[in-house]
N, C-alpha and C positions, 0 to 999 in steps of 0.2 A: 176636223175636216175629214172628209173622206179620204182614205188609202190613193184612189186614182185622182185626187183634185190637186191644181196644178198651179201653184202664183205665178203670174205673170207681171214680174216688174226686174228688174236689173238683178237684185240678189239672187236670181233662180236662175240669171243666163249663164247660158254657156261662154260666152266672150268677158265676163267678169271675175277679178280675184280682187280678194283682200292681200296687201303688203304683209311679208311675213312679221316684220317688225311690230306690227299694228300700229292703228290708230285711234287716237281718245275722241275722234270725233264723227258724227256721220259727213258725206261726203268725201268718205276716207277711202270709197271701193273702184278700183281702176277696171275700165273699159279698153278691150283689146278688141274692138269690131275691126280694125282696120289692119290689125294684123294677126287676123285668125291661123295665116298658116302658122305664124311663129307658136304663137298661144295652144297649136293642137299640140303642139311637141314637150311642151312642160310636163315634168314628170316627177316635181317638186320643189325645194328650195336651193340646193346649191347645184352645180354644173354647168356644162356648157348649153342644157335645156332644163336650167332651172330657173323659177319667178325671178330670182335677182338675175338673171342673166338678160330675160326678155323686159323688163319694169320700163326699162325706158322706150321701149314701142309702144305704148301704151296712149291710147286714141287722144281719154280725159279720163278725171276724176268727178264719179257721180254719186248720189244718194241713192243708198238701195230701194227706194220707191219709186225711181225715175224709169222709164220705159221707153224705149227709140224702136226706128221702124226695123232696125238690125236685131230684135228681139228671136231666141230659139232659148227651148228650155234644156236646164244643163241633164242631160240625159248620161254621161258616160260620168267614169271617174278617173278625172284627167286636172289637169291643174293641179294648183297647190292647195286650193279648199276642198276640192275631189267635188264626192255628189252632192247633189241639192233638190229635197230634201233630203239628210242621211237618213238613213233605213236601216244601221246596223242595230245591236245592243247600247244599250244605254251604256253612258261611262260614269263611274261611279270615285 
């Protein structure tokens, strides 16, 4: 795909993380539309603004191909996934 092309489905929003724990299954990516201010504040995993602290404001649980009308693409690197797509170096 092109450099500027942009998916537009839940895995690229900005209101979506993955559980740092993980999950073995799809359906496993939590949706924060409804509590964007908390979710701008996460600045990783543990603290008083980290993904375990905010989890449980969490809107629902969706499949990363799902796409709602609260859709924006994840443009900053903020959360606990950061950006989408990554653009650094490859990890080896």
């Amino acid at each position: 795909m092109p450099r500027a092309a942009r998916l537009r489905a839940c895995v690229a929003c900005a209101w979506s993380d993955y559980h740092p724990a993980g999950s073995p299954m799809m359906a496993g990516l939590a949706c924060f539309r409804d509590a964007k201010d908390l979710y701008r504040r996460v600045d990783g995993k543990h603290g008083p603004h980290g993904i375990f602290a905010v989890w449980h404001a969490q809107t629902e649980l969706v499949q990363e191909t799902w796409l709602c009308e609260e859709f924006e693409h994840r443009t900053s690197d903020h959360g606990y996934r950061g950006l989408f797509p990554y653009r650094g170096p490859l990890r080896t």
